[in-house]
Structure formats: structure tokens, C-alpha cells
KOLRO-193499 format. One record per residue (C-alpha): residue number from 1; residue in three letters; chain; x negated, y, z negated. Coordinates in steps of 0.02 Angstrom, whole numbers, plus 32768, in hexadecimal, padded with zeros to 4 digits. Example, Ala and Ser with C-alpha at 12.3 -4.5 7.8 and 13.67 -1.06 7.14 Angstrom:
{k=1 r=ALA c=A X=7D99 Y=7F1F Z=7E7A}
{k=2 r=SER c=A X=7D54 Y=7FCB Z=7E9B}
END
This chain:
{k=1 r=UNK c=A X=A85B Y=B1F7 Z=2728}
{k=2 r=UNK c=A X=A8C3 Y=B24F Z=279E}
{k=3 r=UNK c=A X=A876 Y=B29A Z=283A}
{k=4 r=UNK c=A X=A892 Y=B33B Z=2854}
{k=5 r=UNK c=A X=A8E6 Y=B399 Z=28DD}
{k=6 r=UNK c=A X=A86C Y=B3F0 Z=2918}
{k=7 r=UNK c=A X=A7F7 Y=B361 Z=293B}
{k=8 r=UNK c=A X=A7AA Y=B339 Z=29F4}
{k=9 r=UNK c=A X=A791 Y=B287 Z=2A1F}
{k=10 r=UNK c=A X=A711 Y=B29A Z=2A95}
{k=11 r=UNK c=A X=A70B Y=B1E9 Z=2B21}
{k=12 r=UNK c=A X=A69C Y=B1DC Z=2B8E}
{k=13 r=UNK c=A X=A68F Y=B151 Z=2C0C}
{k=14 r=UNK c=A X=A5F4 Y=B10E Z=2C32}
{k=15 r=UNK c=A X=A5AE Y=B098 Z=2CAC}
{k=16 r=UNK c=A X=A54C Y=B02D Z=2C3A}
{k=17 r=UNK c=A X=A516 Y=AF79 Z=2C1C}
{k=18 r=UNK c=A X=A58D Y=AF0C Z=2BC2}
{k=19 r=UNK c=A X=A539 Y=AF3A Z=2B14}
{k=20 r=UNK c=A X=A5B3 Y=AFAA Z=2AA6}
{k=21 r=UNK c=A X=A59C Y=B034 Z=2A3A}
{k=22 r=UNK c=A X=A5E1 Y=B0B6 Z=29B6}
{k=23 r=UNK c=A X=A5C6 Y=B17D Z=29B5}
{k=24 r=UNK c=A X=A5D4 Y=B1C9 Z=293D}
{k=25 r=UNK c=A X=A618 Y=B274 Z=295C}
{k=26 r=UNK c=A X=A64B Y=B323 Z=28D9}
{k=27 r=UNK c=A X=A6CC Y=B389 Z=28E6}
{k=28 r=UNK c=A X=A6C7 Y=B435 Z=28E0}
{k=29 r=UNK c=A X=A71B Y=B41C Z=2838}
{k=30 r=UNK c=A X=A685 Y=B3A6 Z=280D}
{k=31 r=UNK c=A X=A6E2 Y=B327 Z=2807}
{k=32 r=UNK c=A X=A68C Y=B274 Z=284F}
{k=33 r=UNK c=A X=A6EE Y=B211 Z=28D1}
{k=34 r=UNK c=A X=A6C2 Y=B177 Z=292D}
{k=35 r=UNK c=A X=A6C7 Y=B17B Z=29CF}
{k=36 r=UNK c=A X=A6B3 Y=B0CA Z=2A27}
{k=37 r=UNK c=A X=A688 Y=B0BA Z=2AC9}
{k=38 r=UNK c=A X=A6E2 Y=B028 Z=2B2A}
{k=39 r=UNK c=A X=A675 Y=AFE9 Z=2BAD}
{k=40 r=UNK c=A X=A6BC Y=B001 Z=2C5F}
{k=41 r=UNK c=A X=A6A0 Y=AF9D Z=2D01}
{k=42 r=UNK c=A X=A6A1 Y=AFE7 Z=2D9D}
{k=43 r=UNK c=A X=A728 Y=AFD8 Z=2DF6}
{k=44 r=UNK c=A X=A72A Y=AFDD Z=2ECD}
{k=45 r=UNK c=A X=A77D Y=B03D Z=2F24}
{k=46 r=UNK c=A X=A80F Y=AFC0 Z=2F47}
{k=47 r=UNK c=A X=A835 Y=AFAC Z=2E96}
{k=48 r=UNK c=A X=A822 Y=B067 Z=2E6E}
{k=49 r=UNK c=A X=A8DF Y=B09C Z=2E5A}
{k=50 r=UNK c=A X=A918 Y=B115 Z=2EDE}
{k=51 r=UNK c=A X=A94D Y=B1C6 Z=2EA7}
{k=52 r=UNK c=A X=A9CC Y=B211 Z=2F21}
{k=53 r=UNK c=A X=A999 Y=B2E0 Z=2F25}
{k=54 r=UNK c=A X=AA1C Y=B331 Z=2EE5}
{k=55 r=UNK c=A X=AA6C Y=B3A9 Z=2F62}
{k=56 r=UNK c=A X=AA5B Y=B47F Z=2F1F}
{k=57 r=UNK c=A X=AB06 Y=B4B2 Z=2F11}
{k=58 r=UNK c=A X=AB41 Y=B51E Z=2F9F}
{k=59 r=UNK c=A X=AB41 Y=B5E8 Z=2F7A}
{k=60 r=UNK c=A X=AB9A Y=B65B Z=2FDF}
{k=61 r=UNK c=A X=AB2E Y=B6EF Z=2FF2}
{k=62 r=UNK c=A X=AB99 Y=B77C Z=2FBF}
{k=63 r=UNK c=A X=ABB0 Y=B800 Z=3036}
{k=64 r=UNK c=A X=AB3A Y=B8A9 Z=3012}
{k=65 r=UNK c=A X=ABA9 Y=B946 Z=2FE4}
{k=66 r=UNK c=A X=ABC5 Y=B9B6 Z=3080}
{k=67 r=UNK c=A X=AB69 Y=BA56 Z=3040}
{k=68 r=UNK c=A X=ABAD Y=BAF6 Z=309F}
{k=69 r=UNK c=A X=AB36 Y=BB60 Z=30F6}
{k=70 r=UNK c=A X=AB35 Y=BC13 Z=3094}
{k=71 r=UNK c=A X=AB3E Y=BC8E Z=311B}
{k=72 r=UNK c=A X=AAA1 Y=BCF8 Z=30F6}
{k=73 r=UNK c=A X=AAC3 Y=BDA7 Z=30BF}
{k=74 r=UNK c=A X=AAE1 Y=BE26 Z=314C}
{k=75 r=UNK c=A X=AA52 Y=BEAB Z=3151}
{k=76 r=UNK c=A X=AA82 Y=BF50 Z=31AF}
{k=77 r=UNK c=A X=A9EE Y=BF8B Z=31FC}
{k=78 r=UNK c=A X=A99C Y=C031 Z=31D6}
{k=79 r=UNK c=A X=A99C Y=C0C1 Z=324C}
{k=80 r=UNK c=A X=A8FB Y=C0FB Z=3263}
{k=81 r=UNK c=A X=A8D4 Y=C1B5 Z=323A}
{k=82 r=UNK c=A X=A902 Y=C220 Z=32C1}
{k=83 r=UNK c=A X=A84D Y=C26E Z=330A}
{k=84 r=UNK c=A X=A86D Y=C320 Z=3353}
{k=85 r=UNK c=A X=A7EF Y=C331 Z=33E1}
{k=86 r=UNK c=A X=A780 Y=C3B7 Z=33D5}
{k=87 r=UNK c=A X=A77C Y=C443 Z=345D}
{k=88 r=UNK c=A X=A6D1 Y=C441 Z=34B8}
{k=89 r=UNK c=A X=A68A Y=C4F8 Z=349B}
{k=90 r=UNK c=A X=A6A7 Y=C556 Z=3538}
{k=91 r=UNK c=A X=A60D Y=C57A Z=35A9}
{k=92 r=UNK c=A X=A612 Y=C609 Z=3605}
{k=93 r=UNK c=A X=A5D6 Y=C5F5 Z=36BF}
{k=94 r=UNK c=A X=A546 Y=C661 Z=36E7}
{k=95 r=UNK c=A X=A54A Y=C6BA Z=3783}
{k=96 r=UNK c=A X=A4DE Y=C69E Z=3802}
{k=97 r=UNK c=A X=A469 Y=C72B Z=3824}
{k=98 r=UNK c=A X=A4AB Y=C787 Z=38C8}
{k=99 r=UNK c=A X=A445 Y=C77B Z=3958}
{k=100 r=UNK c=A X=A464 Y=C7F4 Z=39F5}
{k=101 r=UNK c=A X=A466 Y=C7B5 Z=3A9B}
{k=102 r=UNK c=A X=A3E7 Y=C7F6 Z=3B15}
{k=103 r=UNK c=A X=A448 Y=C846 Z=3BA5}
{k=104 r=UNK c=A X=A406 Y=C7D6 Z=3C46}
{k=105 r=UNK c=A X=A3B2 Y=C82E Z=3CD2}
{k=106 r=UNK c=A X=A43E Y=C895 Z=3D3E}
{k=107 r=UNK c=A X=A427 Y=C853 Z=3E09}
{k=108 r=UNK c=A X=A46E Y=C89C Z=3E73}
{k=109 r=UNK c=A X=A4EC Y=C853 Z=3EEA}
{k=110 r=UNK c=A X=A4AB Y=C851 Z=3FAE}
{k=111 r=UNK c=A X=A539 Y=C882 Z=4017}
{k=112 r=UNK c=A X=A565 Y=C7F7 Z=409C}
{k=113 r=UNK c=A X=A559 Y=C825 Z=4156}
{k=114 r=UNK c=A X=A5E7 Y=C85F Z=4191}
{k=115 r=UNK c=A X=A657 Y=C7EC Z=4216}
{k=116 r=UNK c=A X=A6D0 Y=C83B Z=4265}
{k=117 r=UNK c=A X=A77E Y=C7B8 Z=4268}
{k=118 r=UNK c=A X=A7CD Y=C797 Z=4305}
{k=119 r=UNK c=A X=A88D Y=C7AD Z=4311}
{k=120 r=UNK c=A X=A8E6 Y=C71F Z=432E}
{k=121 r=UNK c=A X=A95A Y=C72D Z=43CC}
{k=122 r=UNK c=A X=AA0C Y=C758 Z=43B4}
{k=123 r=UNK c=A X=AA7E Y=C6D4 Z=43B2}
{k=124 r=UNK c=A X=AB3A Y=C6F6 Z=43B1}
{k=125 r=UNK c=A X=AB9D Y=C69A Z=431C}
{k=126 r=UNK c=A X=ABF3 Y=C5EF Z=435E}
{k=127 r=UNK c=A X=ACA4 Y=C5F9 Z=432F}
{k=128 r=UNK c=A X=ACCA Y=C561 Z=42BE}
{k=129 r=UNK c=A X=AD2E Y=C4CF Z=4331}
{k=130 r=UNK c=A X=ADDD Y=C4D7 Z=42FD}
{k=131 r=UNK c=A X=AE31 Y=C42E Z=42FD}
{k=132 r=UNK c=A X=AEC3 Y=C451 Z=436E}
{k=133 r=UNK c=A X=AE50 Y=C494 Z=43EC}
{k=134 r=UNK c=A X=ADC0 Y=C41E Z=4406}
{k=135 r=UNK c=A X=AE1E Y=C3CF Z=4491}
{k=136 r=UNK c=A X=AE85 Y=C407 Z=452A}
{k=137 r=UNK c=A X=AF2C Y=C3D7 Z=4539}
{k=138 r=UNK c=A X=AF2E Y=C336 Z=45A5}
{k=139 r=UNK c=A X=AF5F Y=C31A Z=466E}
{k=140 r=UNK c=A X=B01A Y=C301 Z=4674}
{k=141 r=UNK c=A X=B064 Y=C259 Z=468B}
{k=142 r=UNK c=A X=B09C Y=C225 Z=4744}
{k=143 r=UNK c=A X=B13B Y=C1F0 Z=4706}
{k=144 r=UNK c=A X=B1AA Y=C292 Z=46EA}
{k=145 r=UNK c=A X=B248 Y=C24F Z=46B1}
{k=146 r=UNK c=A X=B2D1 Y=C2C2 Z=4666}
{k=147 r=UNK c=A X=B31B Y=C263 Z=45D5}
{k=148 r=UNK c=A X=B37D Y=C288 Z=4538}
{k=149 r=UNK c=A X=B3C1 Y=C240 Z=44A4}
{k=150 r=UNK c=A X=B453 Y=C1AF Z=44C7}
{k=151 r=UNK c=A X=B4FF Y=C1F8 Z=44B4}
{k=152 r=UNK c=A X=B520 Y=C19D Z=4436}
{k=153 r=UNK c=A X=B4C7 Y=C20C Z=43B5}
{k=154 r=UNK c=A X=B547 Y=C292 Z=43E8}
{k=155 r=UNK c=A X=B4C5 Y=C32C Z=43EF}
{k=156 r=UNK c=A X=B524 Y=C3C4 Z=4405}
{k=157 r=UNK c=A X=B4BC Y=C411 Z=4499}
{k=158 r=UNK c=A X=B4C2 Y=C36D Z=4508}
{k=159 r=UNK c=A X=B511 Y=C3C9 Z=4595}
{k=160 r=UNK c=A X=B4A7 Y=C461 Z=4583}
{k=161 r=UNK c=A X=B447 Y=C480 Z=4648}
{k=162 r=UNK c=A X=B3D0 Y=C50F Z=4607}
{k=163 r=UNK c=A X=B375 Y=C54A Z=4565}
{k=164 r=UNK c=A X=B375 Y=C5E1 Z=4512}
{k=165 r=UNK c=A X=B300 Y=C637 Z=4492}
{k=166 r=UNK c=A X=B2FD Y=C6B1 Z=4411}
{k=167 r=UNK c=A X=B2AB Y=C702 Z=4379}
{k=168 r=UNK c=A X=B2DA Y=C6BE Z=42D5}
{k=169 r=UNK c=A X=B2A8 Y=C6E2 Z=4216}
{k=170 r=UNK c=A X=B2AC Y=C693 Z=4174}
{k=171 r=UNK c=A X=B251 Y=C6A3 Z=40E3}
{k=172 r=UNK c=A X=B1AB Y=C65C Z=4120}
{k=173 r=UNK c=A X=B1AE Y=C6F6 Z=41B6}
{k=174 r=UNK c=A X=B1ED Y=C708 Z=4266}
{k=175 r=UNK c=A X=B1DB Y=C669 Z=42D7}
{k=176 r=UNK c=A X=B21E Y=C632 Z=438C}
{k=177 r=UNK c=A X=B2C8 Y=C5E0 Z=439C}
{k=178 r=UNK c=A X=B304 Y=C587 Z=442A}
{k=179 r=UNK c=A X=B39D Y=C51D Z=444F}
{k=180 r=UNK c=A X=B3C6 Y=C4AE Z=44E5}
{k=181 r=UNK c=A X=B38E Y=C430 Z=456C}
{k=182 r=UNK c=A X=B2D7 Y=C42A Z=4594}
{k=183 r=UNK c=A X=B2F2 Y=C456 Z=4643}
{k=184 r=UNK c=A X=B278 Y=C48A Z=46DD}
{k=185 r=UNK c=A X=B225 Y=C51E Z=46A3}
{k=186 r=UNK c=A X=B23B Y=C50A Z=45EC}
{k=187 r=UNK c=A X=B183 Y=C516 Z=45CF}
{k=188 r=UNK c=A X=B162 Y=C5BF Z=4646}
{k=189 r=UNK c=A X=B20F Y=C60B Z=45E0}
{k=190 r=UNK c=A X=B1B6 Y=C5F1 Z=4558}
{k=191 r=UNK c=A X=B11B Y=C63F Z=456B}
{k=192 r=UNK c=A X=B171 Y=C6C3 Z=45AC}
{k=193 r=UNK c=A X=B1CB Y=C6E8 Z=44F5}
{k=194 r=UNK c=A X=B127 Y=C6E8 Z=4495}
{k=195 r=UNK c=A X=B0D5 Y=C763 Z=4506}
{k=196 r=UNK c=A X=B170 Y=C7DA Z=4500}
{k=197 r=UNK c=A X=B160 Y=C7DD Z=444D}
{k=198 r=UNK c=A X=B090 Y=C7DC Z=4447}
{k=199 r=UNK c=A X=B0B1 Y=C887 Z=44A3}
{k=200 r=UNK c=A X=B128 Y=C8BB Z=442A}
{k=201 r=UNK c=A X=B0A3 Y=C891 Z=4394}
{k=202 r=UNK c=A X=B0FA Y=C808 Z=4356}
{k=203 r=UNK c=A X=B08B Y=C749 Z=4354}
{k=204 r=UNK c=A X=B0E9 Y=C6B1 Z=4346}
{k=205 r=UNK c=A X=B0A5 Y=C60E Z=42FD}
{k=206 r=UNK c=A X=B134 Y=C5B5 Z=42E2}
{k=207 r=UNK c=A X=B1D0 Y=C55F Z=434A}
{k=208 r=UNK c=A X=B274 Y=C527 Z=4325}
{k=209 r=UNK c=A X=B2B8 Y=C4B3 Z=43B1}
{k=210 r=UNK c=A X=B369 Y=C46D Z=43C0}
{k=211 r=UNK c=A X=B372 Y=C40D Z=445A}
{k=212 r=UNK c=A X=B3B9 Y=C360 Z=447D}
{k=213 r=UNK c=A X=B32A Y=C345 Z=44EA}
{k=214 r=UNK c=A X=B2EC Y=C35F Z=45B7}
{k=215 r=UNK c=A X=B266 Y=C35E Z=4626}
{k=216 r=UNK c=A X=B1EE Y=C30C Z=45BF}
{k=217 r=UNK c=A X=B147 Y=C364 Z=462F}
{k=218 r=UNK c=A X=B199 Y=C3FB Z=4608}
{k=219 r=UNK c=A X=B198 Y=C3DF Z=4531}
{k=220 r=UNK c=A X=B0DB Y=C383 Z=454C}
{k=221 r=UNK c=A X=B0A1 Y=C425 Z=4592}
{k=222 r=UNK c=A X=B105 Y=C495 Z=4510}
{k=223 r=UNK c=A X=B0B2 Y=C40F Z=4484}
{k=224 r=UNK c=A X=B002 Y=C42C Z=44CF}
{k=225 r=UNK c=A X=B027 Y=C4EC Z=44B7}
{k=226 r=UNK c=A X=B055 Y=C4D8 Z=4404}
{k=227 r=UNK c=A X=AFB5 Y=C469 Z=43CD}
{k=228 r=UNK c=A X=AF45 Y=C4C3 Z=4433}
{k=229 r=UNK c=A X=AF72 Y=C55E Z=43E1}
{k=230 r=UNK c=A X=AFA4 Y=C527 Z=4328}
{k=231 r=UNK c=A X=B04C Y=C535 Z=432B}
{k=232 r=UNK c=A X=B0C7 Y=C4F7 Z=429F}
{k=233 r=UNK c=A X=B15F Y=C489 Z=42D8}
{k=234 r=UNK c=A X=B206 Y=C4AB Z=4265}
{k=235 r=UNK c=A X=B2A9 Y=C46D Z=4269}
{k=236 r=UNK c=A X=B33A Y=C4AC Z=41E2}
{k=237 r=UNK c=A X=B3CE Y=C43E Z=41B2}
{k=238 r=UNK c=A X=B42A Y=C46B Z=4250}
{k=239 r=UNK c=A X=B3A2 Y=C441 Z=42A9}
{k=240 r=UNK c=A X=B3B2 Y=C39B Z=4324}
{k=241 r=UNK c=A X=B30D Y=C379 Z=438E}
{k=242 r=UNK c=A X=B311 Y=C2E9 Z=43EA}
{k=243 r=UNK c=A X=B2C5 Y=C296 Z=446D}
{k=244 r=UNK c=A X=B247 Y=C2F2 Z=44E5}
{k=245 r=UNK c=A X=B277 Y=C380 Z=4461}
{k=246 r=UNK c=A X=B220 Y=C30A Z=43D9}
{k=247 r=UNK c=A X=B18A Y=C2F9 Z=4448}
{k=248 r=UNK c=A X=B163 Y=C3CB Z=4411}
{k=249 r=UNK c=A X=B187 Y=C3C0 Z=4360}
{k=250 r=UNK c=A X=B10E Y=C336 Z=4341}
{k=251 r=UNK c=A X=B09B Y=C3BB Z=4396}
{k=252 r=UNK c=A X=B095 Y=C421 Z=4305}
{k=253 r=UNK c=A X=AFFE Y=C442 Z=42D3}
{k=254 r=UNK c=A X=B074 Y=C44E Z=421A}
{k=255 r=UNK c=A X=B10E Y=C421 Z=421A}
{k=256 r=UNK c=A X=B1A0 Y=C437 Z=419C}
{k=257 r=UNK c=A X=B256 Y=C3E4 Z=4198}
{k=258 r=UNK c=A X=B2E9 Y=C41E Z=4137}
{k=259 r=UNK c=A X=B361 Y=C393 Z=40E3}
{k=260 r=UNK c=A X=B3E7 Y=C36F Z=416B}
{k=261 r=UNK c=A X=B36D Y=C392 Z=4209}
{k=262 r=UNK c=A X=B34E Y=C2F9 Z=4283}
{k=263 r=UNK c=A X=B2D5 Y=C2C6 Z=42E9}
{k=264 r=UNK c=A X=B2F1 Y=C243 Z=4361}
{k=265 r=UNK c=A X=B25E Y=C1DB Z=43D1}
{k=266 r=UNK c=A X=B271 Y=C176 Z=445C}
{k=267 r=UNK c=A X=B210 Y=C12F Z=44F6}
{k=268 r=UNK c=A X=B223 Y=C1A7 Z=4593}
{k=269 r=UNK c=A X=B286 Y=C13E Z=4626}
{k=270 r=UNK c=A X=B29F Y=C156 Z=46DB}
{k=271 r=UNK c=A X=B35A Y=C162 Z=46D2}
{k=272 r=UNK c=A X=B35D Y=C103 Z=4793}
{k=273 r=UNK c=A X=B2DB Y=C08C Z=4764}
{k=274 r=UNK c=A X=B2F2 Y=BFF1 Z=46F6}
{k=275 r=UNK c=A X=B27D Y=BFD3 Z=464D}
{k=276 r=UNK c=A X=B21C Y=BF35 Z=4682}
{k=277 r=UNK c=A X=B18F Y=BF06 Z=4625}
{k=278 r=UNK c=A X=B11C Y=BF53 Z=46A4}
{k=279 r=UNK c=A X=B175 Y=C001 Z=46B0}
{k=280 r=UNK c=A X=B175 Y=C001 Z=45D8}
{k=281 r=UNK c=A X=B0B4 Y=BFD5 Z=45EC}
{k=282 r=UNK c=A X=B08F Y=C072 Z=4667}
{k=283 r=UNK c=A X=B109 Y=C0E4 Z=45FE}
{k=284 r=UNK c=A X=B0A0 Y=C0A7 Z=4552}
{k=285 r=UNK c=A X=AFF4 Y=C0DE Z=45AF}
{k=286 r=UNK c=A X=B017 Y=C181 Z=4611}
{k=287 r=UNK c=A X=B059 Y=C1BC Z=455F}
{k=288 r=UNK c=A X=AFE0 Y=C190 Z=44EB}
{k=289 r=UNK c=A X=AF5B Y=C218 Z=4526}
{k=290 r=UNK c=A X=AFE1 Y=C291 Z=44EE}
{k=291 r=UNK c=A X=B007 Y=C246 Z=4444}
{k=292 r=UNK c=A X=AF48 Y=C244 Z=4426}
{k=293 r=UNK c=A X=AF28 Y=C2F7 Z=4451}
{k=294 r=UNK c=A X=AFAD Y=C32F Z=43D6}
{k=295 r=UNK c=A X=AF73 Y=C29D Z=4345}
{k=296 r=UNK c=A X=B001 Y=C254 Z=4354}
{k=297 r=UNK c=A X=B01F Y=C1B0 Z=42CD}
{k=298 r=UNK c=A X=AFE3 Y=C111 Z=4335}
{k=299 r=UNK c=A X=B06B Y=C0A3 Z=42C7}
{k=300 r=UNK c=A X=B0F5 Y=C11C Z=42F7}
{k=301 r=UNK c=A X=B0C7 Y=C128 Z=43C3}
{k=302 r=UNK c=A X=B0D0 Y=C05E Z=43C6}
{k=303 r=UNK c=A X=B189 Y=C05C Z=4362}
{k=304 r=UNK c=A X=B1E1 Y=C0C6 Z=43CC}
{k=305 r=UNK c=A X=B188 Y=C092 Z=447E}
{k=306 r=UNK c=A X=B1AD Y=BFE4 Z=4465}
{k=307 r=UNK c=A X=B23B Y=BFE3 Z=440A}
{k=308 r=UNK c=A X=B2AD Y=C070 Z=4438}
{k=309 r=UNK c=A X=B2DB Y=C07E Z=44F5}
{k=310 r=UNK c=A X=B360 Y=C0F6 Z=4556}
{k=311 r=UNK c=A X=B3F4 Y=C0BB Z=44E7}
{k=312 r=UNK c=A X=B3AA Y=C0AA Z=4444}
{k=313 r=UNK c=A X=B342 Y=C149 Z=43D3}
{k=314 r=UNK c=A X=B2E8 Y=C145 Z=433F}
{k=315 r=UNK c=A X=B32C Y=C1C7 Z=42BF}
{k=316 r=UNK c=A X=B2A3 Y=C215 Z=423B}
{k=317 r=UNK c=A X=B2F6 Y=C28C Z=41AB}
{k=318 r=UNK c=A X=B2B0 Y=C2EB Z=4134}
{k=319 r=UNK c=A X=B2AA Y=C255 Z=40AF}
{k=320 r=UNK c=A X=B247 Y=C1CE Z=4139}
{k=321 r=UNK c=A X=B1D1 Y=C244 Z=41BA}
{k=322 r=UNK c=A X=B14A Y=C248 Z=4136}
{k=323 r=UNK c=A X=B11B Y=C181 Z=415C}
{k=324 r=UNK c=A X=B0DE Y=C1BD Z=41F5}
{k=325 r=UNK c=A X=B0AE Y=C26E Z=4201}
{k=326 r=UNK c=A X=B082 Y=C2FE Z=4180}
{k=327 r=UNK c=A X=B11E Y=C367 Z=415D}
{k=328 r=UNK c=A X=B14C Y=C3F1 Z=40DA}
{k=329 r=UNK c=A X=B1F8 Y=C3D3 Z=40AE}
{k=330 r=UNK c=A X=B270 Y=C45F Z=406C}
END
């Protein structure tokens, strides 16, 4: 009888005795099989055949799909509802209640005792100091030398033996001219002229002096006249003033200079007397009181003292006297 396909031999190993036996066993198409058992020994573990584990067969783990973020939607927000504010109701302020101020009690003012006030003495008003008058002119200088400018600077009145004066005017007013040597007398001449015209109502202030120089006591007393009285010094571009003549202009309580005017400085001499150091040393002394009296520039009394003798002159013009004096140049 052929077995059919769909039977299950079912074996089952048992550890058992050496005694055999036969099962007897149905299908589920009830059909009977045998099933013999074959009795087993146990085997040890050296005789138990080695099974190698079988290695899992290597799987590459696929990568995951890259999933793109979705951007989420864009939501505009909503404006809220504009709220109109609402006006407050207007109060109106009460007035106060008006109260009326209680006049205060009138006193009456007591009259002070009377004092009588003592007049102050009279005092006579102090004439302000003037500058050009706060000190007297100075004693004149031993030494009374008559010098003028070396020949060399060609004035045109070198040879002149007397001076001369006159009334001049330009456009600034009448003023005192004079021309020549500074002789004896020259001072007392002088003052002679600006009384003669103080009696004819005419006051001068001013003095134009060409001179190539003189008596040098004689211009330091004519200079003393000028500052002490606030004169102004002036020389036009014909105008050459040197030597005891440049003593006076730098007098001037003002002075002015015209383009082309000179003045020329130089140390007074004793034309019989040589300059040794100790002569120049008394010279520089009995001079100085002079040049201080009439604020003379310090710098400028030093240059020509120690550097220009009886030969030699220092020349200012209009473009090189303001280094050492204040000048109003026309």
C-alpha cells in the first residue's frame, strides 16, 4: 500500500534501556504507520560532531530617504482693531469763593530826629599827571661838546654857523620850522619864536628841525622843552636830522617821519679829546639821565653809544625807526 504524501513520520529519540519497541501511530488521513524507535546511546561530548554556526549574511542597511522639511505656511498677523480713546468729560473748575482781605492797621511813620550834615571841606580837583610831565628835565651833562654828523654823509647845512626859525603849515596845522647848526643860544632863540607867536594867538605843538647837528647841551635843553610840554617831533622828506639834532626828535612826545627823511645817532665826542674806553664810559653815563627822561628805547641808546663814534652815524628812515621808537609814518 502506498503511503501517502501527506503522511508525518513522527521519531522521537529516547534515552531508554536497550529493550526495543514499535508505536503505532495514525495519520490524519487515518492511516496506521509504524514508527520504530531505534534505541540510542549517549554519546559524550567528544564524540558529539561539531556544528560550525553558520555566519548571518551581511546586510547593508539601506540609507533612510532624506525627507525635506515643508516650510510651514506663512501666517500674516492680524491688526488689531483700532480703539479710539474716549475724551474724558470736561470738568469745569469751580471757583473758589472770594475772600476780601482785611486792610491791616495804618501806623503811622515817626519822623527821625533831625541831624544836621556837616560839609565836607573844599578840596580843589588834582589835575590828572600827564606823562611827559611827571619829571623835570634832567641836570645837563659836564661834557658840552659841539659835534655833528661826519662829512661824509654830505648834509647840506654842514657849514651853516647859526639857526634860523620860522612858521610852517601843512595839512595837520601850523608848526615851527628851523634849519641850521645847533649853535650857542639855539635853545633861548627858540623860546623866543614860540612866545612871539603865543602873543600873536597862535600855539605850536609841533617842530620841524633840519640841522646837521651842534652843541649837543643846547638840543638836550630844547628836547627837555618839547617832552615837558608835549610836543610832536616831524621831519618831511627833505628833512635831514642828525646828530645832536636827532637827540630833539627822539624828544617827541609823537613823532612822525615822511619816506625820504633821516635821522642819524651817534655818541657825542670831545673833538680835542680821544675816545678811550674811559671817556666812552663817562659819555654813556652823563647821557643816559637824558635818554630816560624823554623814554628813550634802552636797545637803541646802547647801539649807537657803543658802536657809532665821531666818524661813523647810525641812519634811521622811515621804513627802520619803528624798531626802536613809536613813529607815524606818511
Amino acid at each position: 500500500m502506498k503511503q501517502s504524501k501527506h503522511s508525518i513520520i513522527f521519531i522521537f529519540l529516547v534515552g531508554c534501556s536497550s529493550n526495543q519497541s514499535n508505536l503505532q501511530t495514525t495519520s490524519k488521513q487515518g492511516l496506521t504507520v509504524e514508527t520504530k524507535l531505534i534505541p540510542t546511546q549517549e554519546l559524550s561530548n567528544e564524540q558529539r560532531p561539531k556544528q560550525q554556526a553558520k555566519p548571518l549574511p551581511k546586510q547593508q542597511a539601506k540609507p533612510l530617504p532624506k525627507q525635506r522639511a515643508k516650510p510651514l505656511p506663512k501666517q500674516q498677523a492680524k491688526p488689531l482693531p483700532k480703539q479710539q480713546a474716549k475724551p474724558l468729560p470736561k470738568q469745569q473748575a469751580k471757583p473758589l469763593p472770594k475772600q476780601q482781605a482785611k486792610p491791616l492797621p495804618k501806623q503811622q511813620a515817626k519822623p527821625l530826629p533831625k541831624q544836621q550834615v556837616k560839609p565836607l571841606p573844599k578840596q580843589q580837583a588834582k589835575p590828572l599827571p600827564d606823562d611827559a610831565k611827571l619829571l623835570l628835565p634832567p641836570t645837563l651833562p659836564v661834557l658840552t661838546p659841539n659835534i655833528k654828523a661826519p662829512k661824509k654823509f654830505k648834509h647840506p647845512l654842514t657849514d651853516a654857523d647859526k639857526l634860523i626859525f620860522m612858521l610852517g603849515e601843512d595839512e595837520k596845522g601850523l608848526y615851527l620850522y628851523g634849519e641850521g647848526a645847533i649853535v650857542e643860544g639855539a635853545f633861548d632863540k627858540f623860546q623866543l619864536y614860540i612866545n612871539y607867536y603865543n602873543n600873536k594867538n597862535i600855539t605850536l605843538n609841533r617842530l620841524m628841525l633840519h640841522s646837521p647837528g651842534g652843541l649837543v647841551n643846547e638840543g638836550l635843553k630844547m628836547g627837555g622843552y618839547i617832552r615837558q610840554n608835549s610836543w610832536t617831533t616831524d621831519s618831511d622828506k627833505h628833512m635831514k636830522c642828525y646828530s645832536a639834532c636827532a637827540l630833539i626828535f627822539a624828544a617827541g612826545v609823537k613823532k612822525r617821519i615822511q619816506a625820504g627823511a633821516e635821522v642819524g645817532f651817534h655818541r657825542p665826542y670831545d673833538p680835542v679829546r680821544p675816545d678811550t674806553p674811559e671817556f666812552i664810559d663817562i659819555v654813556y653815563k652823563q647821557y643816559k639821565p637824558y635818554w630816560h627822561y624823554i623814554q628813550g628805547s634802552p636797545a637803541l641808546y646802547d647801539i649807537f653809544m657803543k658802536g657809532y663814534g665821531r666818524e661813523d652815524m647810525l641812519i634811521l628812515k622811515a621804513d627802520s625807526i619803528d624798531q626802536y621808537m613809536n613813529v607815524e609814518t606818511y
